[in-house]
SEGU-90961 format. One line per field, with one value per atom (N, C-alpha, C, O): residue in three letters; atom name; z, y, x. Coordinates in steps of 0.02 Angstrom, whole numbers, plus 50000, padded with zeros to 5 digits. Atoms other than C-alpha are relative to their C-alpha. Example, Ala and Ser with C-alpha at 12.3 -4.5 7.8 and 13.67 -1.06 7.14 Angstrom:
BEGIN
residu	[ALA, ALA, ALA, ALA, SER, SER, SER, SER]
atome	[N, CA, C, O, N, CA, C, O]
c3	[50000, 50390, 50000, 50033, 49997, 50357, 50037, 50045]
c2	[49941, 49775, 50060, 50059, 49941, 49947, 50055, 50110]
c1	[50045, 50615, 50045, 50097, 49958, 50684, 49961, 49986]
//
This chain:
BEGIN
residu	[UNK, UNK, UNK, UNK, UNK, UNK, UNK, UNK, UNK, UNK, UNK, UNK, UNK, UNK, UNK, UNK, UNK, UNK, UNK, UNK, UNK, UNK, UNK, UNK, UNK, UNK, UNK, UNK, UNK, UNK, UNK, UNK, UNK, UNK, UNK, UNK, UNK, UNK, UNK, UNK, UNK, UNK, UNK, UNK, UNK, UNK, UNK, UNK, UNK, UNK, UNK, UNK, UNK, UNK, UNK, UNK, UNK, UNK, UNK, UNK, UNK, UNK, UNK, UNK, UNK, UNK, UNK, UNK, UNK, UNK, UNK, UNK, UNK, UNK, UNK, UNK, UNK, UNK, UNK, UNK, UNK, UNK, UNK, UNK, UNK, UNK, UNK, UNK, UNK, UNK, UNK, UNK, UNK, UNK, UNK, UNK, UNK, UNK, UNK, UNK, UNK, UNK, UNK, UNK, UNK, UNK, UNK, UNK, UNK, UNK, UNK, UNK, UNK, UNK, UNK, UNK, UNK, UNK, UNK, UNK, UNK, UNK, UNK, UNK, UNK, UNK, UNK, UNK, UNK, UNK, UNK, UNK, UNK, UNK, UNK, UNK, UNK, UNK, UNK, UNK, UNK, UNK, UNK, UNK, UNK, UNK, UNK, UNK, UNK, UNK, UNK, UNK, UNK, UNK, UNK, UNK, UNK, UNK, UNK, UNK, UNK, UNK, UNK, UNK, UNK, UNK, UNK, UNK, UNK, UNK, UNK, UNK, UNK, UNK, UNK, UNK, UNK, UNK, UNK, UNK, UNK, UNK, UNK, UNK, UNK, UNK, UNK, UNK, UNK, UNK, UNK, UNK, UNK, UNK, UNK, UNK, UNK, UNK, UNK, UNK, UNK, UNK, UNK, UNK, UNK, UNK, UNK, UNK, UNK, UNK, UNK, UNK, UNK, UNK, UNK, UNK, UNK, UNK, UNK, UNK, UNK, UNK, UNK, UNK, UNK, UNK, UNK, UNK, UNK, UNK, UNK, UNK, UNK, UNK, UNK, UNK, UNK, UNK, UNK, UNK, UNK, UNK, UNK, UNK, UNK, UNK, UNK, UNK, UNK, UNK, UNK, UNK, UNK, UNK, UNK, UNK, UNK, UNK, UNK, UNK, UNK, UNK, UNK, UNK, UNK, UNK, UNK, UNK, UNK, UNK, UNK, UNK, UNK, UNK, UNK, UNK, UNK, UNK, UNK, UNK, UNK, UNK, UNK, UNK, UNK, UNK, UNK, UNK, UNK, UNK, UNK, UNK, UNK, UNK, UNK, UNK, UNK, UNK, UNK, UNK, UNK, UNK, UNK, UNK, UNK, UNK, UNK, UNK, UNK, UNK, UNK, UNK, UNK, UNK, UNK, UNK, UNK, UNK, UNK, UNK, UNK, UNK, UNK, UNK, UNK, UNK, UNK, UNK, UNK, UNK, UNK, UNK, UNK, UNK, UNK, UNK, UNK, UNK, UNK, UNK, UNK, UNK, UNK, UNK, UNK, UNK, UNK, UNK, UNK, UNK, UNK, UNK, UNK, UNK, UNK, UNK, UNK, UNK, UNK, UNK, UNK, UNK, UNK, UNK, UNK, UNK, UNK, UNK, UNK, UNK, UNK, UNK, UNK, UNK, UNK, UNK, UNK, UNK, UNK, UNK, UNK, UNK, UNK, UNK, UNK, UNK, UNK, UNK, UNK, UNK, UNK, UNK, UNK, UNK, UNK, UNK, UNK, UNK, UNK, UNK, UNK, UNK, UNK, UNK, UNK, UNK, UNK, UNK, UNK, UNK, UNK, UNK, UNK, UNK, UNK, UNK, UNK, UNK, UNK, UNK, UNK, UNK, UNK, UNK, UNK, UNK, UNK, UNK, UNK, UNK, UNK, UNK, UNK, UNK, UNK, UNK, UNK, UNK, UNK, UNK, UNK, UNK, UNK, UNK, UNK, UNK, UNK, UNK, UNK, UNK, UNK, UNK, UNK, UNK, UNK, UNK, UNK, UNK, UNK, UNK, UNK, UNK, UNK, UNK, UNK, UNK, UNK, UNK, UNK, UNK, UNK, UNK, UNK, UNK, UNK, UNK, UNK, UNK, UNK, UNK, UNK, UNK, UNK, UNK, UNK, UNK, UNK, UNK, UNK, UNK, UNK, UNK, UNK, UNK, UNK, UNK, UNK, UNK, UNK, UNK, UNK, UNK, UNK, UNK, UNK, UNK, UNK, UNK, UNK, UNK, UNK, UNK, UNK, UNK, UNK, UNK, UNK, UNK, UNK, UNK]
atome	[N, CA, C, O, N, CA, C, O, N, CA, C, O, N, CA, C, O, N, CA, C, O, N, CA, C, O, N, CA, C, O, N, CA, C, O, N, CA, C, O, N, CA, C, O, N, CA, C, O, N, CA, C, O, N, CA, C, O, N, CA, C, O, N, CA, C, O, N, CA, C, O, N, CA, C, O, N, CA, C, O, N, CA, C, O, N, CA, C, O, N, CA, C, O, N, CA, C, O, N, CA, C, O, N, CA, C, O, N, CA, C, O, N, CA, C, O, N, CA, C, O, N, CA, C, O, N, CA, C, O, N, CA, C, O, N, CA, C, O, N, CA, C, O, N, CA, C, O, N, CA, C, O, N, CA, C, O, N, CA, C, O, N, CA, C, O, N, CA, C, O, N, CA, C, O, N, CA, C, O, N, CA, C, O, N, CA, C, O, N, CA, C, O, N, CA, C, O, N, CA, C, O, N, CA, C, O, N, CA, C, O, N, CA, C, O, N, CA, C, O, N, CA, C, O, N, CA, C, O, N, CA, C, O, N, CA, C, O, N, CA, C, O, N, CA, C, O, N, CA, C, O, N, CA, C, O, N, CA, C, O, N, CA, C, O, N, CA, C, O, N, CA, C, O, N, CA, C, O, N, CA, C, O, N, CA, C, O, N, CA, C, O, N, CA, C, O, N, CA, C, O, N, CA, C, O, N, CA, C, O, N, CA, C, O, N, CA, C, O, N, CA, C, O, N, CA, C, O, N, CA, C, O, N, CA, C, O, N, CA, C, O, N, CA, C, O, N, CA, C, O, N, CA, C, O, N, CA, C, O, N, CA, C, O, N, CA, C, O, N, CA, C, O, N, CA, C, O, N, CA, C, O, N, CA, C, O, N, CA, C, O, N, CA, C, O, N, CA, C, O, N, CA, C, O, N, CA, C, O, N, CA, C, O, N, CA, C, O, N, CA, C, O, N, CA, C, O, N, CA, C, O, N, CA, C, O, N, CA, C, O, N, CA, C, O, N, CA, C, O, N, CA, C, O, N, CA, C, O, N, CA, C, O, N, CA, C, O, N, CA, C, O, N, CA, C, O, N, CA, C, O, N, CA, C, O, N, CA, C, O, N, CA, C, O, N, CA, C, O, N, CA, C, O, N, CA, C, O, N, CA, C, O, N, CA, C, O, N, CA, C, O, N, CA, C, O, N, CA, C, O, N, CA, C, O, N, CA, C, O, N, CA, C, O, N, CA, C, O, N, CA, C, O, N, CA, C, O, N, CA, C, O, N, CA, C, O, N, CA, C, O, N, CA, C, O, N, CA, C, O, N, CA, C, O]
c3	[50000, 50000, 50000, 50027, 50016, 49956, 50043, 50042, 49958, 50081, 49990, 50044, 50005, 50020, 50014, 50044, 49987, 50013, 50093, 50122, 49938, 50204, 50058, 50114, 49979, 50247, 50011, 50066, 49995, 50191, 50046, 50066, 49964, 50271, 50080, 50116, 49932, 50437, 50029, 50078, 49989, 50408, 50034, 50078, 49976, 50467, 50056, 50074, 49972, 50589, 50052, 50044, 49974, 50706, 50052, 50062, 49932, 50854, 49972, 50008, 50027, 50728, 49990, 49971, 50028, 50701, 50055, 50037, 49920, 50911, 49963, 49998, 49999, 50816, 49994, 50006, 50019, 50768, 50066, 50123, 49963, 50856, 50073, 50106, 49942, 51026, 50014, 49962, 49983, 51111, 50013, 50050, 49992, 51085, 50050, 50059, 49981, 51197, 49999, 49970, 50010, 51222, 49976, 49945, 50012, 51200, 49942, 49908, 50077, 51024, 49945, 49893, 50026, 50974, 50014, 49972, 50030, 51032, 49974, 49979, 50039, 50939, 49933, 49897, 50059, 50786, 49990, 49939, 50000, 50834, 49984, 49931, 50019, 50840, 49938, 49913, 50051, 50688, 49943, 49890, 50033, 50617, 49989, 49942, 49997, 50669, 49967, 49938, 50059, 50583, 49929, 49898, 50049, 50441, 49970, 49915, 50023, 50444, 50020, 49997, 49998, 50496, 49940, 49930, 50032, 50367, 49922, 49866, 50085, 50216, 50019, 49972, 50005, 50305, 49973, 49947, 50022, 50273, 49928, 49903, 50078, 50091, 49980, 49958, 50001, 50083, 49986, 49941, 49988, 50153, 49939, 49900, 50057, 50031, 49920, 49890, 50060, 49885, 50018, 49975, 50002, 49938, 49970, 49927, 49990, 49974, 49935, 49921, 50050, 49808, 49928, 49870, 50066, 49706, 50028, 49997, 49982, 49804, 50023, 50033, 49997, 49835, 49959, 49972, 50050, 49681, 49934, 49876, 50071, 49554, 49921, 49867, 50058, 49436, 49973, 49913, 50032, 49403, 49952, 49960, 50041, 49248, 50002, 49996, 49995, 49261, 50005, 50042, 49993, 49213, 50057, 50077, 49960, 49324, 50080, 50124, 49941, 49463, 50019, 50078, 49976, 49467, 50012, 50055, 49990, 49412, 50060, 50066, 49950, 49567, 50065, 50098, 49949, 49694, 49983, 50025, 50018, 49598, 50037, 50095, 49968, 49656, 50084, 50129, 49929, 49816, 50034, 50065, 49972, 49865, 49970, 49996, 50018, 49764, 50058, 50091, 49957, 49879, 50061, 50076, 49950, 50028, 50018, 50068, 50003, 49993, 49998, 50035, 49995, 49949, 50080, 50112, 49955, 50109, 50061, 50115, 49943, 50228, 49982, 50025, 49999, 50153, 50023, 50062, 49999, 50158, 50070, 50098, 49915, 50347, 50020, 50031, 49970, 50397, 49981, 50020, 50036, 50273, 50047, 50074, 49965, 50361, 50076, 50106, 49930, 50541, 49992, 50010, 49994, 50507, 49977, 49998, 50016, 50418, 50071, 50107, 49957, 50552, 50075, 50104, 49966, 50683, 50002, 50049, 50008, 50608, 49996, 50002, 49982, 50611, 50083, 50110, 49935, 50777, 50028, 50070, 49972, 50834, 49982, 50021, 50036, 50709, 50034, 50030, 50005, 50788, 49946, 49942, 50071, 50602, 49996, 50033, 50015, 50536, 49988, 49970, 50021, 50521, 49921, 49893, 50090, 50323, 49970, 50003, 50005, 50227, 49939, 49912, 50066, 50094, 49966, 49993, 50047, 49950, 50002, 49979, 49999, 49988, 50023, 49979, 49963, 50095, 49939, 49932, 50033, 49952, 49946, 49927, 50075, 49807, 50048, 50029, 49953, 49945, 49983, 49954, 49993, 49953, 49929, 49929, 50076, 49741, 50016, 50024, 50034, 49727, 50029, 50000, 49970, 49860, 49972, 49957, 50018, 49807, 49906, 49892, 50077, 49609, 50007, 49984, 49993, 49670, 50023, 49996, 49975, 49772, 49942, 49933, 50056, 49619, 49960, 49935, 50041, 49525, 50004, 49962, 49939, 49663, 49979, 49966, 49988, 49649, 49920, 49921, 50060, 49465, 49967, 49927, 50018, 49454, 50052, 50041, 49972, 49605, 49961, 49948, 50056, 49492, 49933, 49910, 50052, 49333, 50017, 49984, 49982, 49419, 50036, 50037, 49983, 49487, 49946, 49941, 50081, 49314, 49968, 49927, 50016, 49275, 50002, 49991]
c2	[49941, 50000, 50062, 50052, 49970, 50162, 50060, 50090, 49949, 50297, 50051, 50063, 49965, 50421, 49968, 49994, 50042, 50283, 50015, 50049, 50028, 50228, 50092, 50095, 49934, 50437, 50012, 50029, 50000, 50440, 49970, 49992, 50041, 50298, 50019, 50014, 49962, 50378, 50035, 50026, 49941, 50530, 49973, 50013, 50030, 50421, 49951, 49919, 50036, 50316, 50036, 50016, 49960, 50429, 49957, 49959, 50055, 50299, 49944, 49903, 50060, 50194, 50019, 49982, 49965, 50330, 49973, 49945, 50026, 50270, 49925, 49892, 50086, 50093, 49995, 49941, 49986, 50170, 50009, 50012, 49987, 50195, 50003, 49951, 49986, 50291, 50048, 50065, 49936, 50437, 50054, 50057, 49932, 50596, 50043, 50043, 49966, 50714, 50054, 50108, 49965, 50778, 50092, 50123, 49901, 50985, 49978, 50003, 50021, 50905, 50000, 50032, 50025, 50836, 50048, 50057, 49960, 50965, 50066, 50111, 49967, 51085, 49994, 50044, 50009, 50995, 49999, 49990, 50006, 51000, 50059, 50067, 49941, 51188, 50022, 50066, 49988, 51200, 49968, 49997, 50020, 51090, 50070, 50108, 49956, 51198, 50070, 50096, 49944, 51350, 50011, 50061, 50029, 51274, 49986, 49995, 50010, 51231, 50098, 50107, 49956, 51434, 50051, 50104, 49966, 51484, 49965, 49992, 50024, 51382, 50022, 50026, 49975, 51441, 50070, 50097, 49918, 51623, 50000, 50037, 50023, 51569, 49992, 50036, 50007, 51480, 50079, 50101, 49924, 51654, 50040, 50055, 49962, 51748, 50011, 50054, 50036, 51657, 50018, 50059, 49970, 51699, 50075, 50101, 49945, 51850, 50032, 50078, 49964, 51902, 49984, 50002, 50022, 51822, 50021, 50007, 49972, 51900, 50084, 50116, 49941, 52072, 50026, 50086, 49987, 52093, 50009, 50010, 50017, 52090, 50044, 50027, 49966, 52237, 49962, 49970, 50041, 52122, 49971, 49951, 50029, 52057, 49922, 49891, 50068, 51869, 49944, 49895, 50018, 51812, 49992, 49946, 49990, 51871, 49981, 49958, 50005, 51870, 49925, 49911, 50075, 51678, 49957, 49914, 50005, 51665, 50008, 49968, 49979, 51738, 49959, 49918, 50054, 51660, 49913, 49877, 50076, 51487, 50012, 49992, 50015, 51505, 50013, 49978, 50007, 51570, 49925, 49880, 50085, 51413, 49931, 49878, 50046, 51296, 49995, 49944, 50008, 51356, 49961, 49905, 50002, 51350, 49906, 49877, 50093, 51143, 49972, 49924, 50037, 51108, 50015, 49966, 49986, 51200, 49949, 49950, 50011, 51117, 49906, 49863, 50086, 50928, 49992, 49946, 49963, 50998, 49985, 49951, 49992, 51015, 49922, 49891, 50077, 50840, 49950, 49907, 50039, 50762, 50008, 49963, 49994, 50865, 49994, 49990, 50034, 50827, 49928, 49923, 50056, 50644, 49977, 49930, 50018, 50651, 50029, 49989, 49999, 50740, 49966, 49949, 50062, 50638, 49932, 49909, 50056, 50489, 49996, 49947, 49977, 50577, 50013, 49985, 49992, 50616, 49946, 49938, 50057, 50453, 49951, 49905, 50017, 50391, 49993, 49950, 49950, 50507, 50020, 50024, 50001, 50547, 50104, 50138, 49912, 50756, 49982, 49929, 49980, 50827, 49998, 50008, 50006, 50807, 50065, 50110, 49930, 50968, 49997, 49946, 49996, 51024, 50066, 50108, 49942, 51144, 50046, 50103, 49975, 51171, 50086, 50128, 49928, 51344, 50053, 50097, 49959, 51417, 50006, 50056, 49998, 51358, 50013, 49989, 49946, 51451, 50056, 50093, 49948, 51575, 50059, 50113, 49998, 51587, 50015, 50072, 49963, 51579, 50072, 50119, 49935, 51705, 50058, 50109, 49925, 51835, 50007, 50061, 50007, 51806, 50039, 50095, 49972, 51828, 50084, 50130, 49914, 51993, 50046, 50100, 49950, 52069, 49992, 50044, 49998, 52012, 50067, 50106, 49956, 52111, 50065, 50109, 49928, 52261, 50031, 50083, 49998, 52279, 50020, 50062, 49982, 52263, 50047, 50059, 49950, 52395, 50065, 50109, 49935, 52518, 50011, 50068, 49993, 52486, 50026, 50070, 49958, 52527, 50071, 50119, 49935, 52663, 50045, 50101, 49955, 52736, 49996, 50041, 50020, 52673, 50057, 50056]
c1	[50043, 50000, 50045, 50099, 49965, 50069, 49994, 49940, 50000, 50112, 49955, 49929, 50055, 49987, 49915, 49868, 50081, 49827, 50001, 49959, 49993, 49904, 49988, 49962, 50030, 49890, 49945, 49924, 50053, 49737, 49924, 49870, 50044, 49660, 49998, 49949, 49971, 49750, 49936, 49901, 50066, 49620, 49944, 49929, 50056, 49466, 50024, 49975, 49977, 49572, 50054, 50112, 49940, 49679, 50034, 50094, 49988, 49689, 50062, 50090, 49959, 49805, 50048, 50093, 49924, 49940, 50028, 50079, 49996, 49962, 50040, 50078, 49979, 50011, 50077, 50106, 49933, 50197, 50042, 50018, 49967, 50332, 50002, 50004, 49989, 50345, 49956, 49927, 50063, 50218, 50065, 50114, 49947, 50309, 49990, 49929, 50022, 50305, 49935, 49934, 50074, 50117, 50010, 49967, 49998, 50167, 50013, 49968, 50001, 50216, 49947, 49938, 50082, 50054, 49945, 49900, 50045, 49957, 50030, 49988, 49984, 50064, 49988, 49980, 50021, 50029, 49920, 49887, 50081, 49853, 49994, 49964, 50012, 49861, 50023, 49988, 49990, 49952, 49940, 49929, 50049, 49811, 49946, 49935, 50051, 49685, 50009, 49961, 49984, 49765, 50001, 49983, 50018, 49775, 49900, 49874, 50060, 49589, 49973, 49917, 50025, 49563, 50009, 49980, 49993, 49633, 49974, 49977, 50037, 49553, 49909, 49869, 50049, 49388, 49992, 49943, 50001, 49455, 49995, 49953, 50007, 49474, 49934, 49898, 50076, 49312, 49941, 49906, 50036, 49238, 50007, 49962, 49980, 49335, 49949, 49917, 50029, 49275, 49936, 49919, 50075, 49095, 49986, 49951, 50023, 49115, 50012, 49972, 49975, 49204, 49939, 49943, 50033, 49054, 49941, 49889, 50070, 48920, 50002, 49950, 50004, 48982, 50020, 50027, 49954, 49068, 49949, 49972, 50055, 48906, 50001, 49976, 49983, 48967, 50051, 50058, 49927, 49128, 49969, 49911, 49994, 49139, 49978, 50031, 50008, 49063, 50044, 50040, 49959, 49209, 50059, 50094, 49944, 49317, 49983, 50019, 50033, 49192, 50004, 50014, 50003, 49188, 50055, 50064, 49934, 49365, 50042, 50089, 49981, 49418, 49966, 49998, 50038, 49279, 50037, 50063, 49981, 49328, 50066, 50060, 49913, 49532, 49990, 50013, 49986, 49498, 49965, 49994, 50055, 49355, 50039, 50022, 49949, 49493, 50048, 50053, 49956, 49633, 49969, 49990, 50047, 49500, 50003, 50023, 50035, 49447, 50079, 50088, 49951, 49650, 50022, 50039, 49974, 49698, 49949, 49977, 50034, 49580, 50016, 50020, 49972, 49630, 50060, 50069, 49913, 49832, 49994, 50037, 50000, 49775, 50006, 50057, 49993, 49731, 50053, 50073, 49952, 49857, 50060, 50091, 49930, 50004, 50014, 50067, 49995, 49923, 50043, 50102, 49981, 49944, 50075, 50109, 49903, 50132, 50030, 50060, 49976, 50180, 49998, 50050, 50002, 50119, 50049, 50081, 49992, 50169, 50098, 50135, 49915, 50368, 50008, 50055, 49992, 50365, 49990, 50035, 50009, 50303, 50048, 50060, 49930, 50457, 50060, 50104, 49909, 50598, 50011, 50072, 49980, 50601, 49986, 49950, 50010, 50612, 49933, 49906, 50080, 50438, 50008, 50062, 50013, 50382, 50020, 49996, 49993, 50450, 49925, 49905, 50075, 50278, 50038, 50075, 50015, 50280, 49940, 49930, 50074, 50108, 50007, 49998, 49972, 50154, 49995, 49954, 49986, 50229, 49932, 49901, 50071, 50081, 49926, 49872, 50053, 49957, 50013, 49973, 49976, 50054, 49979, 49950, 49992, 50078, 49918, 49898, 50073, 49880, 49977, 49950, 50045, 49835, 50041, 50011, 49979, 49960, 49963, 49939, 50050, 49873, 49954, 49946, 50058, 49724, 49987, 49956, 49973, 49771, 50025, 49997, 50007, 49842, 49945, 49923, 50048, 49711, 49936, 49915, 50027, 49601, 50026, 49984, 49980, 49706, 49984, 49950, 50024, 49677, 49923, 49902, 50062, 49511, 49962, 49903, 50004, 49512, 50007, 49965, 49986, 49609, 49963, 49968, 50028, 49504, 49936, 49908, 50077, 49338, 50018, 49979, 49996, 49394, 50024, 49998, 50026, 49435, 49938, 49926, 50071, 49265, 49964, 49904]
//
């Protein structure tokens, strides 16, 4: 079975990450808990975003209006899976002794939201020549 399926299956099973190794120090675990949880506060801010930019935004261009809601509510749904995925790698390192997992993810957040923000600033400055 292939380390991503065996992640996955983790997600619905947390009592089994306990089947590895050693119990890390508890300030560990719930550090990765809080880092979880940030992770999930911030794909709700996304989520939000994405509403908000397709329901207060109604002079926007259709295009753009959905274009924009669509990436932020994309980031939103990857960021809030990203969350549980990188609870359970990390977990499953710490219960190891093994380095925490490094992700790219950070940065390709990062990449969409600043997009989107210029995108934002753009269609700030064009309506306001409007």
């Amino acid at each position: 079975m292939s380390e991503f399926v065996r992640n996955i299956r983790l997600w619905f099973a947390p009592e089994r990450v306990r089947d590895e190794g050693g119990t890390p120090d508890y300030r560990f675990s719930l550090a990765n808990e809080r880092t979880f949880l940030a992770w999930l506060r911030t794909a709700l801010a996304l989520i939000g975003g994405g509403f908000a930019v397709d329901q207060f935004l109604p002079d926007l261009r259709w295009a753009w209006r959905v274009g924009l809601a669509l990436a932020l509510l994309a980031a939103g749904v990857l960021c809030s899976l990203r969350a549980v995925n990188h609870w359970v790698r990390c977990e499953r390192a710490m219960r190891r002794g093994e380095d925490l997992p490094a992700s790219r993810f950070p940065t390709l957040l990062s990449l969409v939201v600043a997009v989107v923000a210029v995108a934002m600033v753009l269609v700030v400055l064009v309506r306001g020549e409007g």
